[in-house]
C-alpha positions in Angstrom: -304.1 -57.7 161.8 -304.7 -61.7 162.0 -301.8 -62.0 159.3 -299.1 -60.0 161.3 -300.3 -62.0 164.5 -299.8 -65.0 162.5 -296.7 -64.0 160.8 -295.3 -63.4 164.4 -296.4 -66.6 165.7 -294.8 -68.6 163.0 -291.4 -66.4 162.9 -290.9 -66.9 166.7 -288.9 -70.6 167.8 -290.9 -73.1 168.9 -288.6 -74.4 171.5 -288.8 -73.0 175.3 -285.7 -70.3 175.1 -283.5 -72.4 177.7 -279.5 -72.1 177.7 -278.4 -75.1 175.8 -275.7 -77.5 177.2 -272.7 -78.0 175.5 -271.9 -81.6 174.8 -269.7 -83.7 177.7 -266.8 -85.6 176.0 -265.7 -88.7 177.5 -262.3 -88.3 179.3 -259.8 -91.1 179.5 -256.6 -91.5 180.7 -254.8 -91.1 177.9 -256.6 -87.6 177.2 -255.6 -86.0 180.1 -252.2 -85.6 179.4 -252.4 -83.4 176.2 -248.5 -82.4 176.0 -246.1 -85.0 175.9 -243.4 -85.4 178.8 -242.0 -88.1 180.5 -242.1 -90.1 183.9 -238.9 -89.5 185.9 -237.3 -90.4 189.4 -236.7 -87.3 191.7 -234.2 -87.4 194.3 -236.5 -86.9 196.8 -237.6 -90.7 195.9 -241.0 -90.3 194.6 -241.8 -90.3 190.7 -242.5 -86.4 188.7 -244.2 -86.1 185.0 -242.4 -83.3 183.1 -242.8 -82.0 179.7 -239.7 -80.0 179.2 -235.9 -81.4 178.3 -233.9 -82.6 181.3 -230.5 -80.0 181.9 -227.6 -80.2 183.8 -227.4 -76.8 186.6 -224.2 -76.6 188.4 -224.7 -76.6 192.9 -224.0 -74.1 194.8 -220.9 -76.4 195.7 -219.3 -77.2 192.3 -220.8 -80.2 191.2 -223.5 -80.7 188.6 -226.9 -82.0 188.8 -229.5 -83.3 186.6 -232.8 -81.3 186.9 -236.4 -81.8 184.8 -237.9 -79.1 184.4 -241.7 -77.6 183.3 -243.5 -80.7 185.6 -247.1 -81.4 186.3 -247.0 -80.7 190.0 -246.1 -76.8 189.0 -242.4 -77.2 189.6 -240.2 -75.4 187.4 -237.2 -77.8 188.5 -236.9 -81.4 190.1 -233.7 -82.7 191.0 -233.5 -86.1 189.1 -231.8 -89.2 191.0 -228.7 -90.3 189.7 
């Protein structure tokens, strides 16, 4: 009986059973942004990151615009200043 007790004893971990922490890894700047894109100037004035290519869409009144599109702020499109 004293060697199963011991066997047990020995068999179980020694360590409190406590849910282990995954390791933090240092973020940077330059880690955030894990897709590349590009910085470009919308016409509304203020600057947009996009990932995807930049396409010309026709307006509703003829003409054609450049648009980037797939951006970080969620937009599919930004109209691009000329």
């Amino acid at each position: 009986m004293r060697v199963l007790t011991l066997a047990l004893m020995f068999s179980l971990p020694l360590s409190p059973i406590a849910p282990q922490h995954p390791l933090r890894q240092p973020t940077t700047h330059i880690s955030k942004h894990t897709k590349a894109g590009r910085w470009y100037f919308a016409a509304s004035g203020h600057a947009v990151y996009c990932y995807g290519p930049v396409m010309t869409v026709p307006r509703p009144n003829g003409e054609l615009q450049k648009v980037a599109t797939f951006c970080r702020d969620g937009s599919a499109i930004v109209p691009l200043k000329d």
